[in-house]
C-alpha positions as CSV (number, residue, x, y, z in Angstrom):
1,X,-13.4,19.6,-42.7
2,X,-15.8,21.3,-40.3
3,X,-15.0,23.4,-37.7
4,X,-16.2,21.9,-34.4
5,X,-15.9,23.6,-31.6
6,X,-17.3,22.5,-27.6
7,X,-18.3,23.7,-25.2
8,X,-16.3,22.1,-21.9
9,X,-18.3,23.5,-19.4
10,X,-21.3,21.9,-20.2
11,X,-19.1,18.9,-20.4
12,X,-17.9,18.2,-17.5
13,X,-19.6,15.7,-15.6
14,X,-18.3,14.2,-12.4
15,X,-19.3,11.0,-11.0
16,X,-19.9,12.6,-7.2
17,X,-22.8,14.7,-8.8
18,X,-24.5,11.9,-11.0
19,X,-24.0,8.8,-8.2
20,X,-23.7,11.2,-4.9
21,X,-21.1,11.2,-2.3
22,X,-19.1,7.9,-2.1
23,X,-19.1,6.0,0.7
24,X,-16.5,6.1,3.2
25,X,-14.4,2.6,3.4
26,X,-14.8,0.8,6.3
27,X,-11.4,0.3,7.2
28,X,-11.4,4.8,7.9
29,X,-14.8,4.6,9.4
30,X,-13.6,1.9,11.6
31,X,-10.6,4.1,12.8
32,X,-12.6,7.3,13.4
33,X,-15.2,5.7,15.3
34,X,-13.1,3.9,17.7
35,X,-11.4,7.4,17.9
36,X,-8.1,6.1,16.9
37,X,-7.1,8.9,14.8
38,X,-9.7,12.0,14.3
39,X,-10.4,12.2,10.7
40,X,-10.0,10.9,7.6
41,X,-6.4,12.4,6.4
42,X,-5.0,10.8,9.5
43,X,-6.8,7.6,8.8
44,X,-5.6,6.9,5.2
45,X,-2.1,8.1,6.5
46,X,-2.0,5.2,9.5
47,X,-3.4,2.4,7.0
48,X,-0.2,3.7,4.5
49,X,2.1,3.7,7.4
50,X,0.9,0.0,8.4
51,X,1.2,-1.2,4.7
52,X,4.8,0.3,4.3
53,X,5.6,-1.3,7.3
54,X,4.4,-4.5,6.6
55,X,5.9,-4.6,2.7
56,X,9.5,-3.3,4.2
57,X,9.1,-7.0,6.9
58,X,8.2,-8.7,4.2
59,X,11.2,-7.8,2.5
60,X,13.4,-8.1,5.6
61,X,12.5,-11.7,5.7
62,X,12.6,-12.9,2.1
63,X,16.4,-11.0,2.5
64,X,16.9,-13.3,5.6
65,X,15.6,-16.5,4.2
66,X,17.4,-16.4,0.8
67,X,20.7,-16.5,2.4
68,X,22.6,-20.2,1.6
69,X,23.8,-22.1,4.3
70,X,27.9,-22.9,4.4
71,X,29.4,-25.9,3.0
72,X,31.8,-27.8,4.7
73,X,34.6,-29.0,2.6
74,X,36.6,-32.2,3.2
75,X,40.4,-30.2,3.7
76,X,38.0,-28.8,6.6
77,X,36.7,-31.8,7.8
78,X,40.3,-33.5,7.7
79,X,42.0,-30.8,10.0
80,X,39.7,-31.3,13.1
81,X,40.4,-35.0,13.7
């Protein structure tokens, strides 16, 4: 077998160099420019804190709906007449 050996520096090709810088999403741009939060960082961390918060209600009310309702039984039913 041959003994191949590389280079990595010359390698190493990142997408922000061949395609430029990405765009910001519109949800952050939206944010900064209404001058709820003042950068990005704080943008991506209110959009986490709103999805948290919407997955732990979403819980909270599949929890609340799965609950079965009570059966009556007829040794019940006989006492209160």
């Amino acid at each position: 077998m041959a003994n191949i050996q590389f280079d990595e520096s010359q390698f190493k090709l990142r997408s922000r160099r061949l395609l430029g810088e990405p765009e910001v999403p519109a949800m952050i741009k939206f944010l900064v420019t209404r001058g709820i939060v003042r950068s990005e960082k704080q943008a991506i961390s209110v959009l986490l804190t709103i999805v948290l918060v919407i997955v732990m209600i979403s819980i909270f009310i599949i929890k609340s709906n799965g609950v079965q309702p009570a059966v009556l039984d007829a040794e019940y039913l006989t006492l209160n007449k």
